[in-house]
Structure formats: C-alpha cells, structure tokens
C-alpha positions, 0 to 999 in steps of 0.5 A, spaced: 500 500 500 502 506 498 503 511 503 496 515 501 490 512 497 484 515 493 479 511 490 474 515 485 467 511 483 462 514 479 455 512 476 449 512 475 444 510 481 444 502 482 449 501 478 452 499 485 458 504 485 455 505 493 456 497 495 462 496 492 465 503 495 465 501 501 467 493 499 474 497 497 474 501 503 473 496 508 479 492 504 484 497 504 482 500 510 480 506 508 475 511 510 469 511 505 464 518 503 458 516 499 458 524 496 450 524 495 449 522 502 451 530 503 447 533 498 441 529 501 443 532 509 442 539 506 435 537 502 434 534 510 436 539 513 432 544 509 426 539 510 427 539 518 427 547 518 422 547 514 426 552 509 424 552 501 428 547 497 429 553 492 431 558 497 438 559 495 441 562 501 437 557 507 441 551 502 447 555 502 447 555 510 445 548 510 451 545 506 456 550 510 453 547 517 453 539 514 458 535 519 461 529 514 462 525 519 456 524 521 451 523 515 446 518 517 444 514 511 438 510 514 435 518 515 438 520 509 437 514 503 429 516 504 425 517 498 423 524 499 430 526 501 433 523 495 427 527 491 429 533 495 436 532 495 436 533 486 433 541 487 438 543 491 444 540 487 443 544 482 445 550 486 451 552 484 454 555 491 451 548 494 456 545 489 462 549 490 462 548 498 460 541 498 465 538 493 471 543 497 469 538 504 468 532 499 477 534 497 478 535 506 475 529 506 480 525 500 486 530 503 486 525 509 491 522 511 491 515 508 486 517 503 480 515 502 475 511 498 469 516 495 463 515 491 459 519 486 457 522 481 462 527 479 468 525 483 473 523 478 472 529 474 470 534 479 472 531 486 479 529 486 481 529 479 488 527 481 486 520 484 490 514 483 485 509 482 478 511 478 473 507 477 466 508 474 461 503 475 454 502 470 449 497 469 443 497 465 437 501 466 433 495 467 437 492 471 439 497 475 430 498 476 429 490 477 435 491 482 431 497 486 425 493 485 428 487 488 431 492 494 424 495 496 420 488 496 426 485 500 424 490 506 416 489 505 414 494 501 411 493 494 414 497 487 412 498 480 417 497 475 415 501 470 415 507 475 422 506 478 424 504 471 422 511 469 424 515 475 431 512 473 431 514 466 429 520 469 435 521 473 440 520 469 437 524 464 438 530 469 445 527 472 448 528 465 444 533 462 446 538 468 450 544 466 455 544 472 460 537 474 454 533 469 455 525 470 461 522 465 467 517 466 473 521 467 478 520 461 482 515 465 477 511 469 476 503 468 469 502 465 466 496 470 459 495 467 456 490 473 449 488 469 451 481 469 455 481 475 454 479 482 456 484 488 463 479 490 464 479 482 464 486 481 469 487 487 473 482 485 474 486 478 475 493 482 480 489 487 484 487 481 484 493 478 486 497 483 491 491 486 494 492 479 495 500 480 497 499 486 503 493 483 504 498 477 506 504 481 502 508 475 495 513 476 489 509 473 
C-alpha cells in the first residue's frame, strides 16, 4: 500500500458504485464518503427547518453547517430526501462548498475511498485509482425493485424504471460537474455481475495500480 490512497467511483444510481465503495474501503482500510449522502443532509436539513428547497441562501447555510462525519444514511437514503436532495444540487454555491469538504475529506491522511457522481472529474481529479461503475437501466430498476420488496414494501417497475431514466437524464444533462467517466477511469459495467464479482474486478484493478506504481 502506498503511503496515501484515493479511490474515485462514479455512476449512475444502482449501478452499485455505493456497495462496492465501501467493499474497497473496508479492504484497504480506508475511510469511505458516499458524496450524495451530503447533498441529501442539506435537502434534510432544509426539510427539518422547514426552509424552501429553492431558497438559495437557507441551502447555502445548510451545506456550510453539514458535519461529514456524521451523515446518517438510514435518515438520509429516504425517498423524499433523495427527491429533495436533486433541487438543491443544482445550486451552484451548494456545489462549490460541498465538493471543497468532499477534497478535506480525500486530503486525509491515508486517503480515502469516495463515491459519486462527479468525483473523478470534479472531486479529486488527481486520484490514483478511478473507477466508474454502470449497469443497465433495467437492471439497475429490477435491482431497486428487488431492494424495496426485500424490506416489505411493494414497487412498480415501470415507475422506478422511469424515475431512473429520469435521473440520469438530469445527472448528465446538468450544466455544472454533469455525470461522465473521467478520461482515465476503468469502465466496470456490473449488469451481469454479482456484488463479490464486481469487487473482485475493482480489487484487481486497483491491486494492479497499486503493483504498477502508475495513476489509473
């Protein structure tokens, strides 16, 4: 292991950038940031506070207030957040301050794994090991309807499909850090791949960054 290590993932919701991030953390012994959880306490905070989503200043307070360190995903992966999270995003000075405490989280000692939407381009464009992680939309849609029905709760298919093409039409589309492989990132289509297949294949990949001394 070299004396710091930053791993980028980027992707589209579902692919399973989020699992496998955290699969390679847990690996590498490396702490891990899952950078949409930080726009979705912005939009949480928003919500508690009962502030406009669209209030440009209330966003810009909520993001300088956001303590990485303690983002909690069972209250922040809620729909509504998720849905909330998507306005606030697209608030320029909401961007700018959150990616800045994205960069302190990588710049830790050690490194870290992060995983998102614009991290290898935008976030830490010079990290040694890039990867980003794709799957189909209808898998992705197959796999979230799995997700739901596995915690009780019931989903149509079609909808989620819909909300996910949506998603990534709004994700790549956006004027500011659109949704896109860096240059240099390793492609890992997961459509075809089990979650212990797709970190076997990130882990070779970063093993043999690692061997060749060489950023990815």
């Amino acid at each position: 292991m070299p004396r710091s290590l930053t791993i980028a993932i980027d992707g589209p919701a579902g692919a399973g950038k989020g699992t496998l991030a955290r699969r390679l953390a847990d690996y590498y012994h490396l702490p891990h940031l899952d950078t949409g959880l930080t726009y979705r306490a912005v939009a949480q905070m928003l919500l508690v506070k009962g502030w406009p989503l669209g209030d440009e200043p209330h966003a810009v307070e909520a993001a300088r207030l956001i303590d990485l360190g303690n983002l909690d995903r069972s209250v922040l992966s809620a729909h509504a957040v998720g849905e909330a999270a998507s306005k606030v995003a697209v608030i320029p000075e909401v961007r700018r301050i959150l990616v800045e405490k994205q960069r302190a989280f990588a710049a830790q000692p050690g490194g870290a794994v992060l995983d998102g939407r614009d991290i290898g381009t935008v976030v830490c464009p010079d990290a040694q090991v890039k990867l980003y992680v794709t799957a189909s939309a209808e898998v992705r849609a197959r796999r979230r309807l799995s997700e739901i029905e596995a915690n009780d709760g019931t989903g149509d298919f079609a909808i989620i499909l819909a909300d996910i093409n949506r998603r990534d039409e709004r994700d790549m589309g956006r004027a500011d850090s659109p949704l896109r492989p860096a240059v240099d990132a390793h492609l890992l289509d997961t459509s075809q791949m089990s979650i212990e297949a797709a970190f076997l294949a990130a882990k070779t990949i970063v093993d043999d960054v690692l061997a060749n001394g060489d950023k990815a």
